[in-house]
N, C-alpha and C positions, 0 to 999 in steps of 0.2 A: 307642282303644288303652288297656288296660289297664297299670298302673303293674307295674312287674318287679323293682322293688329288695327284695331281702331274700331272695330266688331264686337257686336253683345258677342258673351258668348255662347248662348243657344243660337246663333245665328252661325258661328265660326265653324262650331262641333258639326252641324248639320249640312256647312259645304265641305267640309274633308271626310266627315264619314259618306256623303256621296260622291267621293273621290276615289271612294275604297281604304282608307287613312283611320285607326286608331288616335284617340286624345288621352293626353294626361294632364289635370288640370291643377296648376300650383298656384295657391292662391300668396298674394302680397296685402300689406296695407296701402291704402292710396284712396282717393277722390273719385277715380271713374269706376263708380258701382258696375261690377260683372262685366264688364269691358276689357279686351285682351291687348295687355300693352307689352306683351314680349313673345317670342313664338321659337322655338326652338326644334327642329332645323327650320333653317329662312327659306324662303321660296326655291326652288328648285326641285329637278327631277328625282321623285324618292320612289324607293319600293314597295307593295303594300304589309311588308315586315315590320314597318317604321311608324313608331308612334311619335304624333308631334305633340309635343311639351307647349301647353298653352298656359304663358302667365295671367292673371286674371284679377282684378283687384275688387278689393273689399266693398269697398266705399263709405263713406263718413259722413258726418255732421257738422263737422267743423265750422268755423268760418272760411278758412281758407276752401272749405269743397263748395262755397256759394256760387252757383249760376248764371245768378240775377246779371252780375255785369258784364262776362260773355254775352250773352242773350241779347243784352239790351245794344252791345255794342253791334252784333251780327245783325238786327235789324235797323240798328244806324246804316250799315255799311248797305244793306238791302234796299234802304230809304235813299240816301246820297246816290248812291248806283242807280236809280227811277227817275234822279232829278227830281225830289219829292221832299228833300230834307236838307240841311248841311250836313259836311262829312262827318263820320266818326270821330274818335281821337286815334291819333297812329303814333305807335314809338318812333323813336327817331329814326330805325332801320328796321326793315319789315321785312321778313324773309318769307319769298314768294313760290310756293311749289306747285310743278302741274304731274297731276298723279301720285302725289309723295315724293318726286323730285326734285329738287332746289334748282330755280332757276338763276343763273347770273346776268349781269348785275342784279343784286336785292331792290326792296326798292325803297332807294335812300330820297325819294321825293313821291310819297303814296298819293297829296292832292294833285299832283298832278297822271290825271286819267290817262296819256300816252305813257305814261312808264308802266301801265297793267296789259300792254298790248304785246302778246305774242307773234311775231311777224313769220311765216314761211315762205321762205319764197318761189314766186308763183301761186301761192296758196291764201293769200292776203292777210290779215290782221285780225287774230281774233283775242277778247279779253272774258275774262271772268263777271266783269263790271256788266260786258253786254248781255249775258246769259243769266244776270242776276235780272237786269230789268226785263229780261224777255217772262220771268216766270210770271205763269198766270194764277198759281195755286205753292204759293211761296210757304212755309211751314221752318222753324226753326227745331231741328231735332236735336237730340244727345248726341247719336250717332248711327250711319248709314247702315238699314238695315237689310236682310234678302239676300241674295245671292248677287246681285245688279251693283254700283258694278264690281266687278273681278279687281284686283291689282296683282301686281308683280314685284313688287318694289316695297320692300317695308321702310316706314315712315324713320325718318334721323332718331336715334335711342331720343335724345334728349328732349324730343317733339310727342314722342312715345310717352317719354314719362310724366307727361303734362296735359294727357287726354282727357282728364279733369276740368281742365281747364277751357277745354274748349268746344264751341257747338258748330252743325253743319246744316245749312241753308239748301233747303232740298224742294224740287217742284213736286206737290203731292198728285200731279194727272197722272194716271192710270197709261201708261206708254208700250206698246207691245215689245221693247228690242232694248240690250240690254246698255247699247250706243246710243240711246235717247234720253241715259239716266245724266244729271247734272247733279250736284254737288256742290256747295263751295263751304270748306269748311275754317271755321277762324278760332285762333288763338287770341287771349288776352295775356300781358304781363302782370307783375304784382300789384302796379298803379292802373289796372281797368283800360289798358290800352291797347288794341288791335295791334300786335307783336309776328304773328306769322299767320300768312293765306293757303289754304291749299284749294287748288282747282280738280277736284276728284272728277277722274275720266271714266 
């Protein structure tokens, strides 16, 4: 079973019921309108006996469920990544995930562009930065939608409960494979600051 948090949830329901998988939908209050910020059981192999428990939030009006500064921040970071703009603002420590999981060291120096570089070796260097400047059909969404891609790994609870809070920088081209999908989706803190990155694989 693949992990469904971070998913509307007509999108979630609609890859475990073609998994063969039963939903039961509990709804919370929270910021991320219809969005699944908790899933019970977590990824792993289940039986088609097994209904998964999908938390789901309400979403609000508040000021605190406002947009507007994610948004505006995820297209800074989209602009600075093209070389088109200065950088965003970044908290002081930015916690950096590829797939939903934390990369170490964080990065306690985000203007500087070699601390977003993924190194394998023999496999060279690859960053977020550069897959942000390569889109050619850049689109700021709520959150990634379709079955594309898959995860295995649910997001840190506390990243989870803050899906409100943040948007994902998606290329809108029309791609046939489900390896061609990018992602980068950003967190802000309470001061409107680019606080954690995820690199969705």
């Amino acid at each position: 079973m693949v992990a469904v948090v971070g998913r509307h949830k007509r999108d979630a329901i609609d890859l475990l019921s073609g998994l063969g998988l039963d939903t039961e939908i509990e709804w919370r209050a929270g910021c991320a309108t219809d969005m699944v910020v908790a899933q019970s059981p977590g990824p792993r192999r289940v039986t088609g006996s097994e209904t998964v428990t999908l938390s789901v939030e309400t979403g609000g009006v508040t000021r605190e469920c406002d947009l507007r500064p994610v948004r505006k921040q995820a297209k800074a970071l989209l602009d600075w990544a093209r070389g088109e703009a200065a950088p965003p603002s970044f908290a002081h420590d930015v916690e950096f995930l590829i797939g939903n999981q934390t990369v170490e060291p964080r990065l306690d120096m985000p203007l500087d562009r070699r601390s977003w570089e993924l190194c394998e070796h023999g496999e060279g260097c690859a960053s977020p930065l550069t897959k942000l400047a390569a889109m050619t059909r850049p689109a700021v969404v709520r959150v990634m939608t379709g079955r594309c891609p898959d995860s295995y790994v649910l997001l840190r609870r506390e990243l989870a409960s803050t899906l409100g809070r943040s948007v994902t920088v998606v290329d809108k081209r029309v791609r046939p494979s489900c390896r061609d999908v990018v992602g980068i989706q950003v967190w802000v803190d309470g001061k409107g600051r680019i606080s954690a990155v995820n690199w969705v694989l």
